[in-house]
N, C-alpha and C positions, 0 to 999 in steps of 0.2 A: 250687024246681022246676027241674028238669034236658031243657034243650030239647035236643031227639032230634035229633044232630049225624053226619053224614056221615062225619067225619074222625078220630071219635074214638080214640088212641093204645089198641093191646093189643099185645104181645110178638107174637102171630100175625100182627103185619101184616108182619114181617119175614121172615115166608115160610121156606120150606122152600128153602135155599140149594141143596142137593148134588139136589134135582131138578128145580130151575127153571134152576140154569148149571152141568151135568153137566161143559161143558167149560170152563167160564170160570170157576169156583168160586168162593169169596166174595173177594175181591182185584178192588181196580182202584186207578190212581195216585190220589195228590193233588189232581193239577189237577182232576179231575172232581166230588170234594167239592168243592172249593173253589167249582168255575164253581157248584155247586148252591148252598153256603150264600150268594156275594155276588150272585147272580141271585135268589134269596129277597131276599135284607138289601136290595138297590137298591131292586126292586119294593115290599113292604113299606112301606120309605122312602117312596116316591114316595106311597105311598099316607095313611098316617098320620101322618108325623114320624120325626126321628131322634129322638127322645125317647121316643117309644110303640114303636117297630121295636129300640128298644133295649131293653126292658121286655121286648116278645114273645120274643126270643132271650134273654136271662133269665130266662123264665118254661118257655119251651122248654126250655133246659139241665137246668133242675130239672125237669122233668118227667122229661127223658132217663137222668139223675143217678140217680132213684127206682128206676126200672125196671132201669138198667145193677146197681143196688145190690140188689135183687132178685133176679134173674135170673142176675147171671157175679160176685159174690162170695155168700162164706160168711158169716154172721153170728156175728161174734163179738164181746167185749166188750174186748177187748185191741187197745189204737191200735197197739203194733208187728205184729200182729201184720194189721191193718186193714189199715194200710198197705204189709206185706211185699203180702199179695193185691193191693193196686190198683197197686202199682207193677208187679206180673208181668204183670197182665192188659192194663194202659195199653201198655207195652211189646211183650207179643204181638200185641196188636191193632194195633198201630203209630199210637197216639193220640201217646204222647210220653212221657217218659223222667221219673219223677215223684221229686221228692228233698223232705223236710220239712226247713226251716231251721231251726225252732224250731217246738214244739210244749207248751202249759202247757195242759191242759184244764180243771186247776182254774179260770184267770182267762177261760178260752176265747179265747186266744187259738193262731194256730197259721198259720206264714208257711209255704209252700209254692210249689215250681217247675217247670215242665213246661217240658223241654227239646226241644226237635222237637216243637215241641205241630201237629199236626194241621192248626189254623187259620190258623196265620200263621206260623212259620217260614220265611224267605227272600220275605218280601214286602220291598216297598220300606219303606221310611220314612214314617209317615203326620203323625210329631210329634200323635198319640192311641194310647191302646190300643184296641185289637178285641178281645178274648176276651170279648164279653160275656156269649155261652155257656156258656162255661168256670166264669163264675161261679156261673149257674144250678146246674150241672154239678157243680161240687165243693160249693156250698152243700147240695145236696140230699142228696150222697152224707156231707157230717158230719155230717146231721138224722137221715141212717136207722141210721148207726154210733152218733152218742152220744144218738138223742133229743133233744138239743136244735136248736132253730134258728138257723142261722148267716148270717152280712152276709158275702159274699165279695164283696172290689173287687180287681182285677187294678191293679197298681201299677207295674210294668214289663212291657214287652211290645217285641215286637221290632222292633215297627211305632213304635214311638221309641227303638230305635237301641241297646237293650238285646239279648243274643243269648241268653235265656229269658224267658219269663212269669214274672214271682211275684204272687201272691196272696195277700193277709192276711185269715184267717177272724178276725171274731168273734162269740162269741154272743151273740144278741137275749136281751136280758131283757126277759121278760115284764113 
């Protein structure tokens, strides 16, 4: 049973851009995501664990992941072809700059990188990664590409002194 939630995620929540900021169009810097998602991730924090606030931005990403994969790519069965769209779209939307290192779908395996990713580019040094997002994020968008469910851990990040994210998907077996 599904308790009848306030907040609940639809594509319409993102509103009708070109007549809600006629003159500030859909564009604003970095810093202003960012104050949003680490003024979430602190609070959050503060509230339940970085253990659990690390799970909800995982669970968020993949949510986000779903619907980005829905709605601003093309469904198709060809990974170069996967790939050419999310790397045009990551790029216009100025998410970050997407390159696959290797990619076997037979073994499910598939390392990938996101360069100027969004989240963390030109932060300090935290000696951890942060994209925990990110993982939600690409996990969900190779469940809606191949059907199957995928484990993304982000493994470099720039926030330990790496200058891209990479990420190693692999597939859950069932």
């Amino acid at each position: 049973m599904e308790i009848d939630r306030k907040y609940k995620f639809s594509w319409e929540l993102l509103g009708d851009i070109q007549a809600g900021r006629p003159n500030l169009g859909n564009s604003t810097r970095v810093e202003v995501y960012r104050l949003l998602q680490f003024a979430f991730r602190d609070v959050i924090e503060q509230h339940v664990g970085t253990e659990a606030t690390e799970k909800i931005f995982i669970e968020a990403g993949a949510l986000a992941g779903k619907q980005f994969y829905e709605h601003m790519l093309t469904p198709t069965t060809d990974l170069n072809e996967f790939v050419r769209q999310l790397q045009e779209v990551l790029k216009d939307l100025g998410i970050g700059i997407l390159r696959v290192e290797k990619a076997d779908m037979d073994k499910g395996e598939i390392i990938l990188t996101v360069s100027e990713d969004l989240d963390c580019s030109g932060l300090p040094e935290l000696d951890y990664e942060i994209c925990s997002y990110d993982e939600g994020f690409i996990s969900a968008l190779l469940e809606c590409f191949s059907g199957i469910k995928f484990k993304v851990k982000e493994v470099d990040c720039w926030c330990t002194g790496d200058r891209t994210c990479r990420f190693e998907a692999h597939a859950e077996i069932a």
